[in-house]
C-alpha positions in Angstrom: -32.7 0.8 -13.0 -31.2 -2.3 -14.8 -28.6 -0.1 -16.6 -27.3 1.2 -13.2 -27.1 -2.9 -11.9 -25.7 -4.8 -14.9 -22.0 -4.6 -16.5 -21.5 -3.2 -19.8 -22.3 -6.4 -21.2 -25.7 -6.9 -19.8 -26.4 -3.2 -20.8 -27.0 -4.2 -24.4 -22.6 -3.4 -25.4 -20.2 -6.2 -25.8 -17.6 -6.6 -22.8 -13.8 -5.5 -23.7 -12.2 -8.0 -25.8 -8.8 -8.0 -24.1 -9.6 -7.4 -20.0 -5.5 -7.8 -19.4 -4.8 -5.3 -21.8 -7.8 -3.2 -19.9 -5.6 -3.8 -16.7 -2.4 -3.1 -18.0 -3.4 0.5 -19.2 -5.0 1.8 -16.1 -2.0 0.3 -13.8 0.5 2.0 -16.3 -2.1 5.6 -15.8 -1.7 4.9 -12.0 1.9 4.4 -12.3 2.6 7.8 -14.2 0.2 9.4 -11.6 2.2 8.2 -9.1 5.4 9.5 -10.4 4.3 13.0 -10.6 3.8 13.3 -6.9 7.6 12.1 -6.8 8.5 14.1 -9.4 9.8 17.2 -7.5 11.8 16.0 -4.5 15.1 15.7 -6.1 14.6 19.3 -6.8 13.1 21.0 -3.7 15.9 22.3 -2.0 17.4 23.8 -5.2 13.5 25.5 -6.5 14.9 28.7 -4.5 17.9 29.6 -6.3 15.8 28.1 -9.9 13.1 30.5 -9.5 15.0 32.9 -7.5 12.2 32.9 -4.7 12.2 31.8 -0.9 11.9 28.4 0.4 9.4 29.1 2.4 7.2 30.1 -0.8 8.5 27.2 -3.3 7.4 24.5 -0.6 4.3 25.5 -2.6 5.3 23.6 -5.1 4.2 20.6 -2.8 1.9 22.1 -0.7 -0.5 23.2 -4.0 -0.6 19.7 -5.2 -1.1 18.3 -2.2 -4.4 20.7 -1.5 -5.4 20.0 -5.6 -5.5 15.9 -5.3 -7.7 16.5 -1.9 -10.1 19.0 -3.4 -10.1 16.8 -6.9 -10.5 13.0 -5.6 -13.4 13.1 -4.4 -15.8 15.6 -6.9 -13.8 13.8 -9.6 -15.1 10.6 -8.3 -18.4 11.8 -8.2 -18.6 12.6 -11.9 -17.7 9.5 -12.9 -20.3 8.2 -11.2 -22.5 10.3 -13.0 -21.7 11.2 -16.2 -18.8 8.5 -16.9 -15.4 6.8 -15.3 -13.9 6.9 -18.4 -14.3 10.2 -19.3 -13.3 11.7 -16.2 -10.4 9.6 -16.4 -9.7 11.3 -20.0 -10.1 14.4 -18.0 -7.9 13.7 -15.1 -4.7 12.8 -18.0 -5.5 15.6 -19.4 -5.2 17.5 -16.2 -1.6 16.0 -15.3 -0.4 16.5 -19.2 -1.1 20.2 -18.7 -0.2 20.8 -15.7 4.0 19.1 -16.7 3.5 21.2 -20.0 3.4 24.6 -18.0 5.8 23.3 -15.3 8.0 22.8 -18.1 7.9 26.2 -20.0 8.3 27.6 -16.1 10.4 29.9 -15.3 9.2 31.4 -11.9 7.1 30.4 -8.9 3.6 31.6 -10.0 3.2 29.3 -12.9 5.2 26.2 -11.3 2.2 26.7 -8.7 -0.6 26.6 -11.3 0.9 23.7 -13.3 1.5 21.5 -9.8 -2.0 22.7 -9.3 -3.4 21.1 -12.6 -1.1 18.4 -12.0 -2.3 17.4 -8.5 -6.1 17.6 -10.4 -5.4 13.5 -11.9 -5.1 12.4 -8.5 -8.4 10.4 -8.6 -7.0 8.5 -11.6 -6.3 5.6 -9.8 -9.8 5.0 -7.8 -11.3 5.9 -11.0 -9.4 3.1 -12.4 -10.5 0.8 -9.7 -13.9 1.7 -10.4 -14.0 1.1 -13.9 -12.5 -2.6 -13.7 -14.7 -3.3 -11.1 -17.5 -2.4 -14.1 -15.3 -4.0 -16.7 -13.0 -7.0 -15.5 -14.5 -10.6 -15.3 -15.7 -11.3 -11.7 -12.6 -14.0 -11.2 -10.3 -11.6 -12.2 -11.4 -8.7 -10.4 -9.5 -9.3 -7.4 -6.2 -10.0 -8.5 -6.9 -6.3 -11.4 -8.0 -4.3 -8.2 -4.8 -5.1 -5.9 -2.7 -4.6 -9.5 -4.4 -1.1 -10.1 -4.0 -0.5 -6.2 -0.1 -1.5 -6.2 0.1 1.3 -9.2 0.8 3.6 -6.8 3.2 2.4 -4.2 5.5 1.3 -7.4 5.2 4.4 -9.3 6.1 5.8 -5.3 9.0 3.9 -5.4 10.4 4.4 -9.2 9.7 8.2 -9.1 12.6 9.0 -6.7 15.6 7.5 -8.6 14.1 8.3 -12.1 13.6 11.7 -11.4 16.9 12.7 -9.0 18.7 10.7 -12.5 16.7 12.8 -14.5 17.4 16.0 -12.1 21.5 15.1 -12.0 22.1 14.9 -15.5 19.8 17.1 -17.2 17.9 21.0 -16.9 15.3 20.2 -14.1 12.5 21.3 -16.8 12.7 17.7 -18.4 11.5 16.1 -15.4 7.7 18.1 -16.8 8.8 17.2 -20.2 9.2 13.7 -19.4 6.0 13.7 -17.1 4.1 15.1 -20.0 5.1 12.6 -22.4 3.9 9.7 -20.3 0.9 11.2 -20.0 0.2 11.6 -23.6 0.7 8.0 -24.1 -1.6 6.8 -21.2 -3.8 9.3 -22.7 -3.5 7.2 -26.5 -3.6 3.8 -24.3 -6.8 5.0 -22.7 -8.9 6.4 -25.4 -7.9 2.7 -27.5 -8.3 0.2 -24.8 -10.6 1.8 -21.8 -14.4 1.2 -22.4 -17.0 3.2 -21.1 -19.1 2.2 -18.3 -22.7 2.0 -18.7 -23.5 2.2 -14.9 -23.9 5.8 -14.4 -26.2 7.6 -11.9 -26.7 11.0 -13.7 -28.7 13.5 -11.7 -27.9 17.1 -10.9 -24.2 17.9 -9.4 -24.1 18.9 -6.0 -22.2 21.7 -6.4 -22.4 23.2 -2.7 -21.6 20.2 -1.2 -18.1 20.7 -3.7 -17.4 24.1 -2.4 -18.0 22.7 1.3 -15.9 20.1 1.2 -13.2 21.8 -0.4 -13.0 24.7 1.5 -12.8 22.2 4.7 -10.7 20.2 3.5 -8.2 22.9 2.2 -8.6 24.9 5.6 -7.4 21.6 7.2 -5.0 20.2 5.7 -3.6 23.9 5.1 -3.1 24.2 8.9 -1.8 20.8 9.1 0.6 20.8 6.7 1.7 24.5 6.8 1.6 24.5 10.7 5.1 23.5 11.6 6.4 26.5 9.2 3.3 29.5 10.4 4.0 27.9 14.1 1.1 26.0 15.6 -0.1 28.5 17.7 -0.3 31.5 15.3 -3.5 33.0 14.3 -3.1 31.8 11.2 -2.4 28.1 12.1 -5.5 28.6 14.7 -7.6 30.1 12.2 -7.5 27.4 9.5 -7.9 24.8 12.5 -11.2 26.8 13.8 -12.6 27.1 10.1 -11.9 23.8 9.7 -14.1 22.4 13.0 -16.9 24.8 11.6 -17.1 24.2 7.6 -16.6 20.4 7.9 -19.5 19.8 10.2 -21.6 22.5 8.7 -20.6 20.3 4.7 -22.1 17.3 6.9 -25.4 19.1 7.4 -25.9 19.2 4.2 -24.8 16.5 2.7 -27.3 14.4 5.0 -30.1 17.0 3.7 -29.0 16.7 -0.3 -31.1 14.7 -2.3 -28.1 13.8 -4.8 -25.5 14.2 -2.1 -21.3 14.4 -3.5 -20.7 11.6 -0.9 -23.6 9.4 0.5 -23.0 9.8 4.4 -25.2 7.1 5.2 -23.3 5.1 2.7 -20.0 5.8 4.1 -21.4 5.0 7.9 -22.2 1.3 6.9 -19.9 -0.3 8.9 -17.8 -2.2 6.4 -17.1 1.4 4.7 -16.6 3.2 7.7 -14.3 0.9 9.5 -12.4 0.2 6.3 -11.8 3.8 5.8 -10.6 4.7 9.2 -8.0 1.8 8.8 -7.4 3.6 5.9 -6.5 6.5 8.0 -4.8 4.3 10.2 -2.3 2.8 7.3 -2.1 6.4 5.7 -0.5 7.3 8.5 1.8 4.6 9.4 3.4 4.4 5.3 4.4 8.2 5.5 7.1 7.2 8.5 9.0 4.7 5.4 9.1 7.3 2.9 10.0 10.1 5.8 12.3 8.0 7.1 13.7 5.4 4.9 15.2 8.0 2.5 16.7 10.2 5.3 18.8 7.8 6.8 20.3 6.8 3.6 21.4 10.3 2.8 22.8 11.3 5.5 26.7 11.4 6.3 28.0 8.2 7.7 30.1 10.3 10.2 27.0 10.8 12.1 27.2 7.0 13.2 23.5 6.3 11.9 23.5 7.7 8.5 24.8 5.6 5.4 26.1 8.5 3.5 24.3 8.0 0.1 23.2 10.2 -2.7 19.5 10.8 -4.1 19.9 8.6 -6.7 21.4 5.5 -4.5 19.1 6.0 -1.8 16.2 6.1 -4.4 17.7 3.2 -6.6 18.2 0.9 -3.0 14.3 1.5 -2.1 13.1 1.1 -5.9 12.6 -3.3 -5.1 9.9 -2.2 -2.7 7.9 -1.2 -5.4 8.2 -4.4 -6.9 7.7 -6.1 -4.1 4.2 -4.1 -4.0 3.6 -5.3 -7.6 4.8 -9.5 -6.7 2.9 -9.4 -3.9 -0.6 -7.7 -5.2 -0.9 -11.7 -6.7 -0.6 -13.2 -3.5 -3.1 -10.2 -1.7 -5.6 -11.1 -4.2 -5.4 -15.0 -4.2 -6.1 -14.4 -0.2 -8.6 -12.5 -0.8 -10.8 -15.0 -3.3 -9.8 -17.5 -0.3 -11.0 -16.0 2.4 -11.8 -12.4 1.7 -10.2 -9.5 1.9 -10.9 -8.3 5.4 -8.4 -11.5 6.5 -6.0 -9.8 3.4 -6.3 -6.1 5.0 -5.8 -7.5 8.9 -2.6 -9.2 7.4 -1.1 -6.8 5.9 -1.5 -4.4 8.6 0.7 -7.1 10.5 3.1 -7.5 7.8 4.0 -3.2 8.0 4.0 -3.6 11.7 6.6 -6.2 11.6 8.5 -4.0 8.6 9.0 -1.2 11.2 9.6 -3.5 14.3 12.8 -4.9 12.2 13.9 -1.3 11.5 13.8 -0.1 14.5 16.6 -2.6 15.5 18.0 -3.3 12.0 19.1 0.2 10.9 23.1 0.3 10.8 23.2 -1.3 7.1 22.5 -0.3 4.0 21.2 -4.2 3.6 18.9 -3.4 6.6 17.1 -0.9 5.2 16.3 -2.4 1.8 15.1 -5.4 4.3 12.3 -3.1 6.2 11.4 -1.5 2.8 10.6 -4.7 1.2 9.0 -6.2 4.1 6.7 -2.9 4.6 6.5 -2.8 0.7 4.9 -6.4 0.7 2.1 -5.3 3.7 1.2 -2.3 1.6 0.8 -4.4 -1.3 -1.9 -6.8 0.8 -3.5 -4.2 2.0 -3.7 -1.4 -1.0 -5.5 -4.5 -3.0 -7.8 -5.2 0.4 -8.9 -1.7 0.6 -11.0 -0.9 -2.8 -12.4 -4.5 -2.4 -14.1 -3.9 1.1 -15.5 -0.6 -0.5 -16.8 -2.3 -3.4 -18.5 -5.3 -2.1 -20.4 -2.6 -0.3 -21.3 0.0 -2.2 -23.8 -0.3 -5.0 -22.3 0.0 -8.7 -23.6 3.2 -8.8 -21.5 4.6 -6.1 -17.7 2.6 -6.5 -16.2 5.8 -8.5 -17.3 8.5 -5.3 -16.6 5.7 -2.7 -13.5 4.7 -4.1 -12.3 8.1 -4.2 -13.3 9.0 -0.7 -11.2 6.0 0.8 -8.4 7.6 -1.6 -8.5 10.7 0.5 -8.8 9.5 3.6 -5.2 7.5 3.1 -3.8 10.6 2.5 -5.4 12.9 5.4 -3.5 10.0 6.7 0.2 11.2 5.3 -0.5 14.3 5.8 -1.3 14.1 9.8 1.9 11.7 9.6 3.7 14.5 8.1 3.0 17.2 10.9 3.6 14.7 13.8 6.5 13.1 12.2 7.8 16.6 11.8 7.2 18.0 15.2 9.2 15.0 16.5 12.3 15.2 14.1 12.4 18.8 14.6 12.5 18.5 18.6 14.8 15.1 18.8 18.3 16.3 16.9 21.8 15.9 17.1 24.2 18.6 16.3 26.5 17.8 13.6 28.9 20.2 12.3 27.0 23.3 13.9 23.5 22.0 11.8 21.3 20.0 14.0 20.1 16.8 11.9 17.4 14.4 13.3 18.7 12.0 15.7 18.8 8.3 15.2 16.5 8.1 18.6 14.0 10.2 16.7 14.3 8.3 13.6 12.7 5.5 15.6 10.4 7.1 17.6 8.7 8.0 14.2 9.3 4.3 13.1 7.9 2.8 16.4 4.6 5.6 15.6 4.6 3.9 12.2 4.2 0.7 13.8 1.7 1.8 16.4 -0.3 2.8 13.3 -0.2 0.2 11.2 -1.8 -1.9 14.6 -4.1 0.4 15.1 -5.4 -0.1 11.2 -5.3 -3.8 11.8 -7.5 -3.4 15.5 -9.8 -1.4 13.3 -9.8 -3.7 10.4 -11.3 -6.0 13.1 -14.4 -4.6 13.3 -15.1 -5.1 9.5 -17.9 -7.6 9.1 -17.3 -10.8 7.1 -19.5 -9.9 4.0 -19.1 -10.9 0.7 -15.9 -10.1 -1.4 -16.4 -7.7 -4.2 -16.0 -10.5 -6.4 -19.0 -12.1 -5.0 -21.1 -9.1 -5.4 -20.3 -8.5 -8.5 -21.2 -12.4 -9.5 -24.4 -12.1 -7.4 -25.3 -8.7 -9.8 -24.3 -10.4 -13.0 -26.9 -13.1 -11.8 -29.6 -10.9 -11.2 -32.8 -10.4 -12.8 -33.4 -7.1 -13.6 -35.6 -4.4 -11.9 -38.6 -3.6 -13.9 -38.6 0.8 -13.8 
């Protein structure tokens, strides 16, 4: 029982020598895991006439790895838990280095599907990485490490677009897999060198029908979500995956209340300082989709439509890169608020801080200056808040637990996008202008969705709210560190 409350250290092994270098290598995995879910845009509307298939079979592309990251975060979280964060995180590379090495030898749809499949498989590299600085990092440095790890993935977000349309514009579109697999390989060196293993483990036997439960729900949902606008939302087969949906999920939660050695502790995630954090989760999930639906779009499109600013890929990427550094700059100041006064406060204010983002949009749109402005200013409320997030889940969770818990707030941000995507869709699709005979979303709708985005991002800091002031992670880890241990 001691082994499963003490760091590394207190486990009879001697902590990591270098804790920055630690940080450094999990941020730089995060970073390249980020990319890859950026990696494909600047080629989406040219995969039909690469693989000579139709569109409406290459959006698969997205779709698959989409489905993979929801199905993997979560029963990859739970395995670290149980048989090691390190390893699974060894196994998650692994996953996104094979997955670019068969997107790269690809030459049709089939096995451009399986390797986005394998790729969207390392999504839980980053809550894995929380989880293992949380077992690893001094207490005092925790905070600032977990919003550093967190900001991984808004700044690999916002580097992946203009890297990979420079990549896509002046090379084959295979090297954008090459490339992808060569970063992986050297996160992989970087990780097996400097990443220690965690000695808090829970072992125990694998619930392996709680797995299948949750992934099938979880596929069936965000199948007819995401697929809905394309099958029509009132086909059978739209209907279908929603009804399969209503009956697997409830039916997983059944069981997982009845499992002895559940995949995710429902009781756990009902505490209130969980559940409330991941429903703002949710909440923010949904509002930062508007910025990288929107941002990008009205960059691109022609100036003669009197709201677009008639930029190509790689300008509009390059003009919304500084938000990813402003993620990174302001994952310092998140964390330094949240020794002060904890990171509900740091959540609530960066809830505010997105809200106001989108507010300036709405009536500061016309130049390009304007829109770098609202990217940066949202850019800095995701940084608060991505650091906040992990830090409410592991001041409540035991050690035990951070990998699965970590992972499950992971997936609810992005049932988050992916409800943002559908809506956002839906309203785009409905509010257009004609331009040239091709109707284009209307600058109206572009801030409908942005006034949504808002909404959102108030709704997360309402919910936020509710979160009970409790100890920081930081304090719970310095309150285990402290502990005497439990006799077996």
């Amino acid at each position: 029982m001691s082994d499963a409350l003490a760091r590394p250290a207190a486990a009879g092994t001697s902590a990591p020598p270098r804790p920055n270098a630690v940080v450094a290598v999990l941020a730089l995995a995060g970073i390249v895991v980020s990319l890859m879910q950026t990696l494909v845009i600047p080629i989406v509307s040219e995969l039909p006439r690469l693989l000579d298939a139709p569109a409406s079979d290459t959006a698969w592309a997205v779709t698959a790895t989409l489905l993979a990251a929801a199905v993997a975060t979560p029963v990859v979280g739970r395995l670290g838990d149980m048989i090691g964060k390190r390893r699974m995180l060894v196994v998650s590379i692994l996953m996104l280095i094979v997955g670019s090495l068969v997107c790269a030898v690809a030459d049709s749809l089939v096995p451009l599907i399986v390797g986005r499949v394998l790729q969207g498989l390392s999504a839980a590299v980053v809550p894995l990485g929380i989880s293992i600085l949380r077992d690893t990092v001094p207490a005092e440095k925790l905070a600032g490490s977990t919003a550093v790890m967190s900001a991984s993935l808004g700044v690999g977000g916002a580097l992946g677009l203009p890297t990979a349309a420079f990549i896509a514009d002046n090379w084959n579109w295979h090297v954008l897999f090459w490339t992808s697999a060569a970063l992986g390989v050297v996160s992989l060196i970087l990780v097996l060198i400097f990443i220690p293993e965690s000695k808090n483990r829970t072992g125990g036997r694998f619930d392996l029908v709680g797995s299948l439960g949750l992934s099938a729900g979880l596929v069936t949902l965000l199948l007819a979500v995401s697929k809905g606008a394309d099958w029509g939302w009132t086909s059978a087969t739209t209907l279908g995956l929603g009804a399969a949906a209503l009956v697997i999920l409830p039916a997983w939660g059944w069981w997982e209340l009845k499992a002895k050695q559940p995949l995710v502790d429902l009781r756990t995630t009902a505490k209130r300082q969980v559940l409330f954090t991941n429903l703002a989760s949710v909440a923010l999930g949904f509002s930062m989709f508007a910025m990288s639906l929107v941002l990008p779009q009205v960059l691109q499109l022609p100036s003669q439509t009197g709201y677009g600013l008639g930029k190509s890929m790689l300008a509009a990427g390059l003009l919304l890169a500084p938000q990813g550094l402003v993620m990174m700059v302001m994952s310092a100041v998140s964390a330094a608020i949240t020794r002060a006064r904890g990171p509900k406060v740091t959540l609530m204010i960066g809830a505010l801080i997105v809200a106001a983002g989108y507010g300036l949009n709405i009536v500061l749109m016309s130049e390009v200056w304007h829109i770098v402005l609202a990217s940066c200013v949202i850019g800095a409320g995701v940084g608060f808040t991505y650091g906040a997030m992990p830090a409410l889940i592991m001041a409540a969770v035991d050690p035990t637990q951070t990998g699965a818990a970590n992972s499950l707030n992971t997936l609810m941000r992005s049932l988050g996008t992916s409800f943002a995507s559908a809506i956002a869709g839906v309203i785009l699709a409905q509010m257009t202008t004609d331009f040239g005979g091709y109707a284009l979303p209307s600058e109206n709708g572009f801030k409908v969705v942005m006034a949504i985005g808002a909404g959102a991002a108030l709704l997360a800091f309402l919910l936020a709210s509710f979160i009970p002031k409790r100890k920081t992670a930081v304090a719970a880890v310095e309150e285990v560190e402290h502990a005497e241990p439990v006799k077996a």
